[in-house]
N, C-alpha and C positions, 0 to 999 in steps of 0.2 A: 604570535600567539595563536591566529588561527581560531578564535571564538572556542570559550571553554567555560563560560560561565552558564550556559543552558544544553551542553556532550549528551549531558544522561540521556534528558527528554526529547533530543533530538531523535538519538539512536532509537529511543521508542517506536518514536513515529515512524523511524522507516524499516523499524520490526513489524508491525502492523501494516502499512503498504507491503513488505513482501509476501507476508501472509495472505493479504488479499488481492496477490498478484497471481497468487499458488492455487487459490480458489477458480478465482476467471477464469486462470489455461489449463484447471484438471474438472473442471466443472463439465458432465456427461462424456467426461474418458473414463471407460470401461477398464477395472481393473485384471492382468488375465486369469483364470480360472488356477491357474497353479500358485498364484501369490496371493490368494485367498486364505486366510487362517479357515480351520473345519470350524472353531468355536465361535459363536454367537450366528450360525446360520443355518437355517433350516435346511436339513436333507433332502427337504423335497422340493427348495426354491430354487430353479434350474435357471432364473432369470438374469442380465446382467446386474453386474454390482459394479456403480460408479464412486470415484472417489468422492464428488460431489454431485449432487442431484437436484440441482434447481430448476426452477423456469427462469425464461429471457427477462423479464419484468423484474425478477427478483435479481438476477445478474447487475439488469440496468442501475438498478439503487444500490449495486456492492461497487459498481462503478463509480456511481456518483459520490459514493463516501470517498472511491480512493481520490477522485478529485479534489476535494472536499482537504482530506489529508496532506496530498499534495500542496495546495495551495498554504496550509499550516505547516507545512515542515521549512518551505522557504520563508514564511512569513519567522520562524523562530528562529531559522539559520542566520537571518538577517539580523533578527535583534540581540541574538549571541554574540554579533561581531560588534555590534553598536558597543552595548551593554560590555565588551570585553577592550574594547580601544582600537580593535583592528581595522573599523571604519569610523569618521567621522560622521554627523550630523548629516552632510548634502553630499557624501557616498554613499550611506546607510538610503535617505530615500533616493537619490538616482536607480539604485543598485535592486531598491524592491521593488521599485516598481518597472524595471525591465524584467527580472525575472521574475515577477506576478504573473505580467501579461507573458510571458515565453512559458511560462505552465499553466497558462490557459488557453493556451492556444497549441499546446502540447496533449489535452487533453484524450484519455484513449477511449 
């Protein structure tokens, strides 16, 4: 079976973990001057233009969401499988809680 009773809301989650993985490694990379569209920018703003432009402190909390997520995508993959038959009762908690603590300790 493979756990398919919570597929959808799984794949959400780690739609939204790649997103905010896409954030963190293009966050203050400068896009180059030639793949700039002309529209919506001032002719006269000769300054870089980054894909994302945050400070460290606001990374730090985009971080801590992806953890955050993290620990909820396993936490739902696990109960997919419960919830689906693919693990029993004392697989299901053996199984969450190694990989709780392997993605907390996986933490980026």
């Amino acid at each position: 079976m493979s756990g398919d009773v919570l597929s959808y809301e799984r794949c959400g989650i780690e739609r939204i973990l790649e997103k905010i993985d896409e954030v963190i490694s293009l966050n203050k990379v400068e896009i180059p001057k030639d793949k700039l569209s002309p529209y919506g920018r001032d002719c006269d703003d000769d300054g870089p233009v980054y894909h994302y432009d945050y400070d460290d402190d606001t990374i730090d909390k985009i971080r801590c969401i992806r953890n955050i997520l993290l620990m909820s995508k396993v936490a739902v993959e696990r109960l997919d499988y419960l919830l689906s038959g693919d693990d029993g009762e004392e697989s299901f908690r053996e199984r969450f809680d190694a990989e709780i603590l392997d993605a907390i300790t996986n933490f980026k």
